[in-house]
C-alpha beads as a LAMMPS data file, in Angstrom:
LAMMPS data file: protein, C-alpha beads

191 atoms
190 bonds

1 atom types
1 bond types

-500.0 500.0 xlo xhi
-500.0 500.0 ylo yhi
-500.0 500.0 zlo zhi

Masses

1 110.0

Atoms # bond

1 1 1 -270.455 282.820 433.544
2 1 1 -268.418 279.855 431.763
3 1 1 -268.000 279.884 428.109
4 1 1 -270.398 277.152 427.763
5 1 1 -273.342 278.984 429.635
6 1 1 -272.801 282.452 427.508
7 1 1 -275.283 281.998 424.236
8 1 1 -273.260 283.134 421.042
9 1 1 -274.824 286.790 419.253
10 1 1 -275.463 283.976 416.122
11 1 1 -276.011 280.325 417.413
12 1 1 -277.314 277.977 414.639
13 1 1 -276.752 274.025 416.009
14 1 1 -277.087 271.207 414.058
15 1 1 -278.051 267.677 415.627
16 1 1 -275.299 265.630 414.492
17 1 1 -277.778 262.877 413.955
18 1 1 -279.583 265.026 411.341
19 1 1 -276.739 264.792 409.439
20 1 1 -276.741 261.093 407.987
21 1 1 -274.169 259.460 405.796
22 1 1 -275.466 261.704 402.543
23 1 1 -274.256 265.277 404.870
24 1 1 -276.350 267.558 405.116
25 1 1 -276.685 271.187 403.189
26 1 1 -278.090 274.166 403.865
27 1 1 -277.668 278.384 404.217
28 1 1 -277.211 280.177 407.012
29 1 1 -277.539 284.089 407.295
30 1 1 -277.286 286.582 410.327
31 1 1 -280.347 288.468 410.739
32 1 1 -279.828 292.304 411.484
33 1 1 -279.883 291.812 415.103
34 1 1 -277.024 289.858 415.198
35 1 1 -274.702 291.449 412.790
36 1 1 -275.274 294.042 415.556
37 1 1 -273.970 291.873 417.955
38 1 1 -271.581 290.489 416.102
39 1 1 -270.078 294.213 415.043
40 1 1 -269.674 295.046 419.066
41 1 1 -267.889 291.387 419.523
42 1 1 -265.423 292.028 416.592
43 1 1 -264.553 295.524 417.127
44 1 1 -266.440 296.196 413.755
45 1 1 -268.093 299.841 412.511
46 1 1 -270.639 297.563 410.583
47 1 1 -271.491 293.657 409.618
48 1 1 -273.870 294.782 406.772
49 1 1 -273.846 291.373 405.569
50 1 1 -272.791 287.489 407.125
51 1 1 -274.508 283.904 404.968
52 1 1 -272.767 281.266 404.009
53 1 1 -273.660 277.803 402.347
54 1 1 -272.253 275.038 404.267
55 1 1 -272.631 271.318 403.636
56 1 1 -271.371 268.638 406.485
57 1 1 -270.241 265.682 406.532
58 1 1 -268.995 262.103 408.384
59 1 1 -265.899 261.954 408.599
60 1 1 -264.160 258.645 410.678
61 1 1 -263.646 260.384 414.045
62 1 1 -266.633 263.306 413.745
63 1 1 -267.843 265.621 411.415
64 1 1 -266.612 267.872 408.572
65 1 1 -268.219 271.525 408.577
66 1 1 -267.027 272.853 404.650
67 1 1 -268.593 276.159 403.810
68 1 1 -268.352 279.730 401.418
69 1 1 -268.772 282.740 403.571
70 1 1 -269.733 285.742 402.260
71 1 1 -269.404 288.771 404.417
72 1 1 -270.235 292.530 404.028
73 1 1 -268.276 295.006 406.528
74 1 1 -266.615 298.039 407.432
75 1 1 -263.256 297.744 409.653
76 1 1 -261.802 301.345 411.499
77 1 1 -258.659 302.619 409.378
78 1 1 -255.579 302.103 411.548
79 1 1 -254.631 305.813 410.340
80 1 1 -257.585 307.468 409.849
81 1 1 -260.402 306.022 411.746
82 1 1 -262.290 305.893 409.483
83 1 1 -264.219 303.477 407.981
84 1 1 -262.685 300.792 405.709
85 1 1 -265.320 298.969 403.435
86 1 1 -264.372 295.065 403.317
87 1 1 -266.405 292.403 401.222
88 1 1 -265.041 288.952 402.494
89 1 1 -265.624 285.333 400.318
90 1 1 -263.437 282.963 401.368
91 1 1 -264.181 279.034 401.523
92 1 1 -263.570 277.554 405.270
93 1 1 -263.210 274.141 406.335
94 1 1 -263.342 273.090 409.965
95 1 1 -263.381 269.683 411.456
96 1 1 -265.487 268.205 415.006
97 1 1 -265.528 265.451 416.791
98 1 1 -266.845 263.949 420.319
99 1 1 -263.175 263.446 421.622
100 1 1 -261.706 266.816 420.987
101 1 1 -259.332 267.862 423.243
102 1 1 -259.890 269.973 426.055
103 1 1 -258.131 274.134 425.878
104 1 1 -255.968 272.148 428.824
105 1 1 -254.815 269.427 427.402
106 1 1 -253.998 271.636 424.226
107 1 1 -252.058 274.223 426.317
108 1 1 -250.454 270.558 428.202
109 1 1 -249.400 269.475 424.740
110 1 1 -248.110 272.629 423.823
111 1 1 -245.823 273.317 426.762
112 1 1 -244.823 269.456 426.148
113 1 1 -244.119 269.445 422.551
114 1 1 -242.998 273.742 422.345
115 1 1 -245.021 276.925 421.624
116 1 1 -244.360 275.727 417.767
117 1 1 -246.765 272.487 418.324
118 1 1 -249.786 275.064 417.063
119 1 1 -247.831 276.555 413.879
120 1 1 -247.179 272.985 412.841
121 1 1 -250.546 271.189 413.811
122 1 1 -252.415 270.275 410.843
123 1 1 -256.083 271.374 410.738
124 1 1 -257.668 268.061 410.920
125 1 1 -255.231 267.461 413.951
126 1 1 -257.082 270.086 416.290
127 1 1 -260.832 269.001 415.896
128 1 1 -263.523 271.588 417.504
129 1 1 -265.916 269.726 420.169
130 1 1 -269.297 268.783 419.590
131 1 1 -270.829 269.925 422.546
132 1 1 -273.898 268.042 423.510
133 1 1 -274.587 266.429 419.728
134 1 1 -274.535 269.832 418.047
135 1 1 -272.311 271.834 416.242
136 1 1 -272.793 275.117 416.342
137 1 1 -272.405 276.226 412.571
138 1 1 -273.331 279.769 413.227
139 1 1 -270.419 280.208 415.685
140 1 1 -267.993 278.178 413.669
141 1 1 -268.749 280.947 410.680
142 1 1 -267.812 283.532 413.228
143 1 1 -264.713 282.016 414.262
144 1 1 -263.623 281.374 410.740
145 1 1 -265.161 284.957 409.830
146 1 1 -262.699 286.418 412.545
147 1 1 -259.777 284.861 411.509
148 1 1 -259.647 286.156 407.953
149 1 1 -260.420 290.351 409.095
150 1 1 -257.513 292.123 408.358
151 1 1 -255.784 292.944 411.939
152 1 1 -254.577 296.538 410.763
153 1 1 -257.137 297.424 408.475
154 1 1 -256.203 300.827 406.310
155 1 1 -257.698 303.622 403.337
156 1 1 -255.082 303.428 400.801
157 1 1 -255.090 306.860 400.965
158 1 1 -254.564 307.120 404.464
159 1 1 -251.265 308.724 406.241
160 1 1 -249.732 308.558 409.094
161 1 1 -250.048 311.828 410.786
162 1 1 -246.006 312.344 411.387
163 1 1 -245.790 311.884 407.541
164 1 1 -248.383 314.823 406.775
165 1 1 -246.192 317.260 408.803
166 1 1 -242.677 316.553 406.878
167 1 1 -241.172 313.734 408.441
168 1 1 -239.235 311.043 406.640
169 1 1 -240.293 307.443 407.132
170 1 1 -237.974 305.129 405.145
171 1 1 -234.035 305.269 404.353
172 1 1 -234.130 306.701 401.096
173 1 1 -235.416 310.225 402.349
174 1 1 -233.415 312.853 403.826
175 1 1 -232.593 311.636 407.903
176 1 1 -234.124 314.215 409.910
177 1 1 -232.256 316.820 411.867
178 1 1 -232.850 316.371 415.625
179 1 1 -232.192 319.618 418.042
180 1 1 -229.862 317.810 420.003
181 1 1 -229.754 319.572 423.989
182 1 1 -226.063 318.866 424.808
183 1 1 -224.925 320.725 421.370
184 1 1 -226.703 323.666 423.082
185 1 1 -224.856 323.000 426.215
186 1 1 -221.434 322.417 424.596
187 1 1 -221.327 325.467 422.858
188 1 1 -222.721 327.741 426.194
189 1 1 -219.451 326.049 427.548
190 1 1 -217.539 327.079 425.053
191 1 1 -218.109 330.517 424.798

Bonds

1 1 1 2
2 1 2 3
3 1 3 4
4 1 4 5
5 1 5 6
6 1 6 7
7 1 7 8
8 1 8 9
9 1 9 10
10 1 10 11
11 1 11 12
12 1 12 13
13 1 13 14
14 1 14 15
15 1 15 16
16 1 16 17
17 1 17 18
18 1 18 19
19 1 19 20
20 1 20 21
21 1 21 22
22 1 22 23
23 1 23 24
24 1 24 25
25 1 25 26
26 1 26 27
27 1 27 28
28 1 28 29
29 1 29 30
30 1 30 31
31 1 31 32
32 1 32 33
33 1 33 34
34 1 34 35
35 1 35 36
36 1 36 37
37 1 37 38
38 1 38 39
39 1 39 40
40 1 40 41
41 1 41 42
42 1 42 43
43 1 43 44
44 1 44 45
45 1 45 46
46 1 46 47
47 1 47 48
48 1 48 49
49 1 49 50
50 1 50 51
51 1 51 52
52 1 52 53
53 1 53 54
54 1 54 55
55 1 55 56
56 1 56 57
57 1 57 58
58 1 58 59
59 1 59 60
60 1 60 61
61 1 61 62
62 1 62 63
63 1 63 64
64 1 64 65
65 1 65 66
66 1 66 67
67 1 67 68
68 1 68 69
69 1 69 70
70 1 70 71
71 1 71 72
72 1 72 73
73 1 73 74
74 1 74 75
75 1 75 76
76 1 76 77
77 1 77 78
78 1 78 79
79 1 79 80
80 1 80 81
81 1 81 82
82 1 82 83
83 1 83 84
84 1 84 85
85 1 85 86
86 1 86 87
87 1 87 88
88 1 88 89
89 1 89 90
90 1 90 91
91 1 91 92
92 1 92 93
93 1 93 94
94 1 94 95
95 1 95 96
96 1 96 97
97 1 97 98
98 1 98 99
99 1 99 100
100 1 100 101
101 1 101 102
102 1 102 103
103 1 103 104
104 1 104 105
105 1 105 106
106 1 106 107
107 1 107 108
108 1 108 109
109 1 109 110
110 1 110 111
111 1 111 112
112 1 112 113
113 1 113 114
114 1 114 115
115 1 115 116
116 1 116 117
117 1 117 118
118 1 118 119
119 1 119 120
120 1 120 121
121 1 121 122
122 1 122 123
123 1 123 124
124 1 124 125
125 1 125 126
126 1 126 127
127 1 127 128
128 1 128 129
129 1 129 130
130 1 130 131
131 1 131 132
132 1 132 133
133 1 133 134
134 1 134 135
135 1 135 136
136 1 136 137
137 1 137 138
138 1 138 139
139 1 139 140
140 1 140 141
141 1 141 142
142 1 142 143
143 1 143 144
144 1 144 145
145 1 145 146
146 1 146 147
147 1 147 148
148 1 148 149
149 1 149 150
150 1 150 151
151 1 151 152
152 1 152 153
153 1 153 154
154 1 154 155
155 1 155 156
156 1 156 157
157 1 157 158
158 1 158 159
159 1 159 160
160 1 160 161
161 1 161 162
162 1 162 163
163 1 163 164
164 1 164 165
165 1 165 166
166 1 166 167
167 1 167 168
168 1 168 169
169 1 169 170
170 1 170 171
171 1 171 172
172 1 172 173
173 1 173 174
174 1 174 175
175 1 175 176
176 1 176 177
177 1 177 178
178 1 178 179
179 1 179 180
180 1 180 181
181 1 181 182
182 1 182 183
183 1 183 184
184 1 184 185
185 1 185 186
186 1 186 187
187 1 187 188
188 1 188 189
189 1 189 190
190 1 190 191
C-alpha cells in the first residue's frame, strides 16, 4: 500500500479553497479512538489528550498552517519502563504548497548539495504538499506532535540498573576494579 493510499489514525483536510484571503480558524481534537491509534503509531503508553487551534493562511507560493498544540501523554522511562507523564504546548508552524518537492528530488538535492543541505534548510524552504487541494491539518499536528516527544524519555528518579548494584558511572568516583584473567595466569606461572 503507498503512503498516499494508507488513511492517517487522525485525518482532518481542509479544502484549500475554503480558506480565502481572511485564513481560516478553527480547533481540532482527536477523539478517543484515535489517540488509540495514534499511541500504537508513536510508541506511546497513552495519548490522553491531542487539540490544537490552528488558523491558515495564503501565503505567495501556498498556504501557512500556524497552530498551539496541546497534548496529554505518557512516554516509557528509558530506565524504568515505566510510565513518564508528559503535558506538551508548544506553538508549530508549517508551510504547503502545490509545487512541493517530491521525497526524490529532496534526497537528489541532498546528495547534490551534502547530507548538511537539511540542517541548514530554512523551514519555509521545504514546503509540505497539498495533496489533491487539501491539507491534512490533523496529520500535520501529528507530525509536528512527533517531533517535539522527548526521544529518551526518563523518571527523574529513575537509575540505571548497573548504578543500583555499586558501579561507578562518571570520573569523579572510584574506577572500578576489574578481575583481570591473565593476572590469574601470570601468577599460576609464577609459582
Amino acid at each position: 500500500m503507498s503512503a498516499e493510499e494508507a488513511k492517517p489514525e487522525f485525518s482532518r483536510p481542509v479544502l484549500v479553497s475554503k480558506i480565502g484571503r481572511n485564513g481560516l480558524s478553527m480547533t481540532i481534537r482527536a477523539e478517543p479512538e484515535e489517540r488509540e491509534a495514534l499511541a500504537r503509531r508513536l510508541d506511546l503508553l497513552a495519548l490522553d489528550r491531542l487539540e490544537a487551534i490552528v488558523e491558515f493562511r495564503e501565503k505567495a507560493d501556498g498556504f501557512v498552517l500556524e497552530g498551539d498544540l496541546v497534548a496529554d501523554l505518557a512516554q516509557r522511562c528509558v530506565v524504568s519502563l515505566q510510565p513518564v507523564p508528559v503535558r506538551i504546548e508548544e506553538h508549530f508552524t508549517q508551510y504547503f504548497s502545490e509545487n512541493a518537492p517530491s521525497d526524490a528530488e529532496l534526497m537528489q538535492r541532498a546528495m547534490e548539495e551534502g547530507l548538511d543541505f537539511f540542517a541548514e534548510a530554512e523551514d519555509d524552504e521545504i514546503p509540505d504538499p497539498i495533496v489533491n487541494g487539501r491539507i491534512d491539518a490533523g496529520e500535520a499536528m501529528v507530525q509536528q506532535l512527533a517531533v517535539m516527544l522527548d526521544p529518551y524519555p526518563r523518571l527523574p528518579e529513575a537509575e540505571l540498573p548497573a548504578r543500583r548494584r555499586g558501579v561507578t558511572l562518571n570520573a569523579e568516583d572510584e574506577p572500578l576494579e576489574k578481575a583481570n584473567p591473565f593476572a590469574e595466569l601470570a601468577d599460576k606461572f609464577q609459582k
